[in-house]
Wavefront OBJ file of the C-alpha trace (Angstrom):
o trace
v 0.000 0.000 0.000
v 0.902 3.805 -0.211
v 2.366 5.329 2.525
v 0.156 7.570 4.285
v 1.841 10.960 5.112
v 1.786 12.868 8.412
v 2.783 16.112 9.894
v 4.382 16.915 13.073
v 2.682 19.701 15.049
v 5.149 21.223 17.651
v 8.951 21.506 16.751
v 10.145 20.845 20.584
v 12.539 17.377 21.385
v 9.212 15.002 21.486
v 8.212 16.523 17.680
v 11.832 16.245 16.643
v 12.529 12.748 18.299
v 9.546 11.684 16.761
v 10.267 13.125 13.174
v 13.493 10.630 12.927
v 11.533 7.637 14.690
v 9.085 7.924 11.707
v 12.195 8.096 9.074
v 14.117 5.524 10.286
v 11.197 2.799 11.506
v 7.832 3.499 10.054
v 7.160 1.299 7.034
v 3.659 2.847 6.531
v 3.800 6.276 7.133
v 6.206 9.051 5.656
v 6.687 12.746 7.327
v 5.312 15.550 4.825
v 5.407 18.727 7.415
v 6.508 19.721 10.187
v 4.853 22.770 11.891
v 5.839 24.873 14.854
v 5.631 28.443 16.228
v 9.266 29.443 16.728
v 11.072 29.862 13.382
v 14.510 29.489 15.288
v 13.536 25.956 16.311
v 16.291 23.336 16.279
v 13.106 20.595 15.047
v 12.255 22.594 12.039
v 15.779 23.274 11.101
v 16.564 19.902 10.531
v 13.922 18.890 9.614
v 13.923 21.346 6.383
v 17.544 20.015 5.729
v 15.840 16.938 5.516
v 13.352 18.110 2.633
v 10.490 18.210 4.899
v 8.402 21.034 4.382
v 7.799 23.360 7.308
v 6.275 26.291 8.730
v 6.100 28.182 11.881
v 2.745 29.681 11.299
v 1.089 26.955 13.664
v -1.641 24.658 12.950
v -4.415 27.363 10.818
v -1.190 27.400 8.296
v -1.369 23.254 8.109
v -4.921 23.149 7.766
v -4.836 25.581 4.507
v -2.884 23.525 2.593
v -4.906 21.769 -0.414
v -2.483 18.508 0.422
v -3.189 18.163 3.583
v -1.827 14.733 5.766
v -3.795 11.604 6.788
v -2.089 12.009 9.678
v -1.130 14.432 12.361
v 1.055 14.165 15.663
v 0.385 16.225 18.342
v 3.498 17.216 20.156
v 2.348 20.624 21.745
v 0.330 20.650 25.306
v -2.729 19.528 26.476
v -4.326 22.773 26.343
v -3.249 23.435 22.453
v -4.374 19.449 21.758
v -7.756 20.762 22.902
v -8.205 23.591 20.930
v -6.860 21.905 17.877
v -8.794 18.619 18.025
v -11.678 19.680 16.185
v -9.758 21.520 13.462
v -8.085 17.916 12.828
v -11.458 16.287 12.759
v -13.383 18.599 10.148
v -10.363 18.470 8.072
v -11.060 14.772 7.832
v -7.177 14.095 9.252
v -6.407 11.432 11.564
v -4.799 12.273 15.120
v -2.518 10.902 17.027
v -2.148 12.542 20.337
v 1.086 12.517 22.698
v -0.210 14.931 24.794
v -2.387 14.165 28.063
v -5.438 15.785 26.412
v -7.412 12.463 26.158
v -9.480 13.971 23.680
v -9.725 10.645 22.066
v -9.856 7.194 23.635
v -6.848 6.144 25.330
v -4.279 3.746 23.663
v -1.157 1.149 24.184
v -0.279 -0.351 20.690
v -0.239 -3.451 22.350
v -3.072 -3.854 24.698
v -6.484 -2.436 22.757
v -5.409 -1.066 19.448
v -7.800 -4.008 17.696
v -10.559 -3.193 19.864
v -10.690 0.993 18.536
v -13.786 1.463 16.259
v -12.912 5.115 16.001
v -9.648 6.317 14.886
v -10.145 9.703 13.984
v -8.740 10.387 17.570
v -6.593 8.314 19.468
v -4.342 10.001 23.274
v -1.411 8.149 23.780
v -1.803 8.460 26.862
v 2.145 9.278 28.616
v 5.283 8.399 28.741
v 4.652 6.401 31.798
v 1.480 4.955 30.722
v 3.140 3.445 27.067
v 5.769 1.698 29.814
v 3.572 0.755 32.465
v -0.239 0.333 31.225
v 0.812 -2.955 29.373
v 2.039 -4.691 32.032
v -1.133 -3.774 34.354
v -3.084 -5.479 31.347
v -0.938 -8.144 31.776
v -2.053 -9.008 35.424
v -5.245 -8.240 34.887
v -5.369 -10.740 32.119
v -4.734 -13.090 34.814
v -6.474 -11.872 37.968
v -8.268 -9.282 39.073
v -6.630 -6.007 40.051
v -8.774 -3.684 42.759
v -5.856 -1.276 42.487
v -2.865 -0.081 40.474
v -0.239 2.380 41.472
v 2.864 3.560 38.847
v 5.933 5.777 39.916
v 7.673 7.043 37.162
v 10.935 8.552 37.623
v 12.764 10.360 34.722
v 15.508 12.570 34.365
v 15.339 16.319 35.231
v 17.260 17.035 31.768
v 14.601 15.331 30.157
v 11.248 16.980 31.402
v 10.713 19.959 28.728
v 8.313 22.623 29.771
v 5.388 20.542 27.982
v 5.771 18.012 30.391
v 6.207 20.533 32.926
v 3.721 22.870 32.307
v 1.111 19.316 32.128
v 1.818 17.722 35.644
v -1.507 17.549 37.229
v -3.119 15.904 33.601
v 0.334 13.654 33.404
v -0.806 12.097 36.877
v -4.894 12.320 36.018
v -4.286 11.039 32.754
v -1.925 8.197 33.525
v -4.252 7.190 36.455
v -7.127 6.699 34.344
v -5.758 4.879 31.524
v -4.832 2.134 33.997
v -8.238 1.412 34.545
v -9.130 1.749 31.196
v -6.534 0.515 29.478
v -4.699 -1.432 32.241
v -7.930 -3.199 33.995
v -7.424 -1.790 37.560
v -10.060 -1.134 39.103
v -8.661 1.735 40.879
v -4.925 3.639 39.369
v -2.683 6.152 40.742
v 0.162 7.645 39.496
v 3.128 9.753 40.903
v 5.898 11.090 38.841
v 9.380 12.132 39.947
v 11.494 14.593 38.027
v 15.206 13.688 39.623
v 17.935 16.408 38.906
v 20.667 13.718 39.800
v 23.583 14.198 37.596
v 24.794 12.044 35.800
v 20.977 11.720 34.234
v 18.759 8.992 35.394
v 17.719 6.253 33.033
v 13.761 6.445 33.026
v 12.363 4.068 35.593
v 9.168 3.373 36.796
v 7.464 1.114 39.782
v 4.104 -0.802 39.347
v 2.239 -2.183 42.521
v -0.512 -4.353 41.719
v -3.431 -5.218 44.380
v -3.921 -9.165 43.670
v -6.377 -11.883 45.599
v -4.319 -13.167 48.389
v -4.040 -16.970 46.627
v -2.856 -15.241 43.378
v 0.936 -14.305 45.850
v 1.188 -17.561 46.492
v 3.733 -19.930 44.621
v 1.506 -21.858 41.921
v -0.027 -22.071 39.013
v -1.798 -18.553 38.910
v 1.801 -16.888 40.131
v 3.510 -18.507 37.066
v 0.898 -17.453 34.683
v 0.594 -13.953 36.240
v 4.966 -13.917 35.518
v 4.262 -15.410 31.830
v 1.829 -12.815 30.934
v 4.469 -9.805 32.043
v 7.329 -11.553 29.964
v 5.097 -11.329 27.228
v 4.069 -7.389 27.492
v 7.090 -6.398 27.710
v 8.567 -9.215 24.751
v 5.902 -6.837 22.777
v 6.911 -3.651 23.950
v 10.218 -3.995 23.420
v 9.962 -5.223 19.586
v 9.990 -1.034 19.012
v 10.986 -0.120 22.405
v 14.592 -2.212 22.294
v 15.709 -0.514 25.556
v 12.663 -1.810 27.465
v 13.241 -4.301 30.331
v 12.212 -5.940 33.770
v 14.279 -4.888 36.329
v 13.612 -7.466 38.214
v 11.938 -10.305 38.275
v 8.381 -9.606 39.427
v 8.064 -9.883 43.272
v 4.958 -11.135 45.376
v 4.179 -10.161 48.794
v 1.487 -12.438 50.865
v -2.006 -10.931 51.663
v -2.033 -8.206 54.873
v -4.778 -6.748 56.500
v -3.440 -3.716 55.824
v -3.364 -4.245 52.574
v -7.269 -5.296 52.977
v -6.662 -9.238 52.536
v -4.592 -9.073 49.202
v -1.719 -9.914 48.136
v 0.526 -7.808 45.373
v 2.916 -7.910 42.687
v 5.858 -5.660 42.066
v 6.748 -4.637 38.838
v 10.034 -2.732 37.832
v 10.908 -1.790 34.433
v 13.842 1.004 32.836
v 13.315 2.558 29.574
v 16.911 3.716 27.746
v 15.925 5.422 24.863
v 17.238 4.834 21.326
v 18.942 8.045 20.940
v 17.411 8.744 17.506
v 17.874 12.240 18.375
v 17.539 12.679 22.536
v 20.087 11.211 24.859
v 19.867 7.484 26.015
v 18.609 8.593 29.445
v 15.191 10.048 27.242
v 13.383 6.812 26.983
v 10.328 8.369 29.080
v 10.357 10.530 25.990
v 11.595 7.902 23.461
v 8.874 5.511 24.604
v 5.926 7.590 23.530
v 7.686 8.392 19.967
v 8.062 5.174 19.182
v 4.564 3.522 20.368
v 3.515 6.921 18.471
v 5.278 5.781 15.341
v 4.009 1.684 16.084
v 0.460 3.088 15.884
v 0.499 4.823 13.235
v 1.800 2.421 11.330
v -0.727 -0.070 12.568
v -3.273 2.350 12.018
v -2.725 2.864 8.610
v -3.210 -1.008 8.398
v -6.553 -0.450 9.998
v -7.631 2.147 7.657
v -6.733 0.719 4.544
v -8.836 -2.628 5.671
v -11.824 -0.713 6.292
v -11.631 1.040 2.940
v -11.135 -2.338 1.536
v -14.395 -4.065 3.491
v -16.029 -1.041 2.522
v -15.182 -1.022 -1.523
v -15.804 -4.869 -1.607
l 1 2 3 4 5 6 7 8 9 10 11 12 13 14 15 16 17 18 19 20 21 22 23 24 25 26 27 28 29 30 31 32 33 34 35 36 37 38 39 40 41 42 43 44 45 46 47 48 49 50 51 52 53 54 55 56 57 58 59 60 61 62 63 64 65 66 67 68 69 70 71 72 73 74 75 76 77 78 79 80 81 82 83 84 85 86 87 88 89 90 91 92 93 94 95 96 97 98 99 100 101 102 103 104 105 106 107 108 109 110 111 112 113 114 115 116 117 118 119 120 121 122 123 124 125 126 127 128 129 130 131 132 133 134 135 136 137 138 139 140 141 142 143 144 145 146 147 148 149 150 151 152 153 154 155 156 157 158 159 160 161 162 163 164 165 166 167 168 169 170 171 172 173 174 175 176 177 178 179 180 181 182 183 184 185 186 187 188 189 190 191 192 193 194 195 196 197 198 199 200 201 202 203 204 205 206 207 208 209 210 211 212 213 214 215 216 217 218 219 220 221 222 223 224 225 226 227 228 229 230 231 232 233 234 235 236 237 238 239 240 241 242 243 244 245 246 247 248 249 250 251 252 253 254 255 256 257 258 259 260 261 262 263 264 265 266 267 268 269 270 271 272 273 274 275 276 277 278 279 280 281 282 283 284 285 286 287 288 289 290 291 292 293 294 295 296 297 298 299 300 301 302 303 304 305 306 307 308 309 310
């Protein structure tokens, strides 16, 4: 099939990052623009060395061209994904959004991409829900969860003043989509911004409320490890520097803990380096489920249109 083309809204490191995941990995989807609102950007420098076309005249400029994408990548805030959502959506463009707007309906690649029957919109949620979400699925493939709670610790150097500027809807958002997403029937999530120097390799903590036979050694334990293994097996296909910590670790049933047992998950993200440093990969984790998606979506799209013709 033809490669559906995209643009790039927001010229920052996760717009840039993103523009050489999509060169270098996507097989479906090619980068046509790249738009932004500071002409002295670093992201739309290179990218117009790269032949890409660009513009600094925001989003109204992208949205009066007569070619306009199939595609477009939100890499602004929350508050811009907002306002520009329904721009996208009259324009007939498809949007992919790695803000923590949650305009759309929240989405890890792996976990409920099949089950989306609308793709005009799609949040990818954070960078700590693409790394931890998954693996919440995963136990709660197994057994039930009652609660869910993520820390995500990245590097100081690597929180921009998006991320910044969207703490409180990082945490909300990130919360919620383990329910959704994840299966919990409760989710909480703290982030830590560490200034330690040298930079911290992204890292994040997942607790997981589990029925007090579930901690025990058997049959359910094993399956409950096997179902992990295999989240993050599929998360790191285009996340190579995903991995377990640790093996996961079960604590017996408390009353404080209200009869239940839990499972302790602990997972590092180094990031590819396509364009941030290694110690990115809370920010390299969202470009590249970003760039899986939209290369899966494109998939999805073109089968409809198939159904549909035949």
């Amino acid at each position: 099939m033809a490669k559906k083309t995209a643009a790039i809204v927001g010229s920052g490191n996760i717009g840039t990052d993103l523009m050489f995941k999509i060169m270098r990995r996507a097989k479906n989807v090619e980068v046509k623009y790249m738009i932004g609102i500071d002409p002295a950007s670093d992201g739309l420098a290179r990218a117009k060395r790269l032949g890409i076309t660009v513009s600094a005249e925001g989003v109204d400029w992208l949205l009066a061209r007569e070619d306009k994408p199939d595609f477009v990548f939100e890499c602004t805030s929350a508050k811009a994904h907002a306002a520009n959502a329904p721009k996208y959506k009259a324009a007939g463009i498809h949007a992919i959004d790695l803000t923590p707007a949650a305009v759309g309906p929240y989405l890890a690649p792996v976990v409920n991409l099949d089950d989306l029957t609308d793709t005009m919109n799609v949040n990818m949620i954070t960078c700590a829900g693409q790394a931890t979400t998954p693996i919440v699925a995963a136990v709660s493939s197994v057994v039930p969860v009652d609660y869910a709670e993520i820390v995500a610790s990245i590097a100081s150097k690597s929180a921009g003043p998006g991320t910044r500027a969207n703490v409180d809807e990082f945490t909300e958002t990130t919360a919620k989509a383990l329910e959704v997403v994840g299966g919990a029937k409760r989710g909480k999530a703290i982030i830590i911004i560490n200034p330690v120097e040298p930079p911290m390799i992204m890292r994040n903590t997942i607790y997981c409320a589990i029925p007090a036979e579930a901690a025990e050694p058997g049959a359910t334990q094993d399956a409950i490890r096997a179902a992990i293994d295999e989240a993050a097996a599929k998360i790191q296909d285009y996340v190579p520097g995903y991995s377990l910590r640790l093996e996961p670790q079960f604590d017996s049933a408390r009353e404080d803990w209200g009869g239940q047992g839990r499972v302790g998950i602990w997972v590092q993200v180094k990031g590819a380096a396509d364009y941030l440093p290694e110690y990115a990969g809370n920010l390299d984790i969202i470009t590249a489920a970003a760039t899986r998606t939209a290369d899966l979506l494109s998939e999805k799209i073109d089968a409809t249109l198939a159904a549909a013709g035949a």
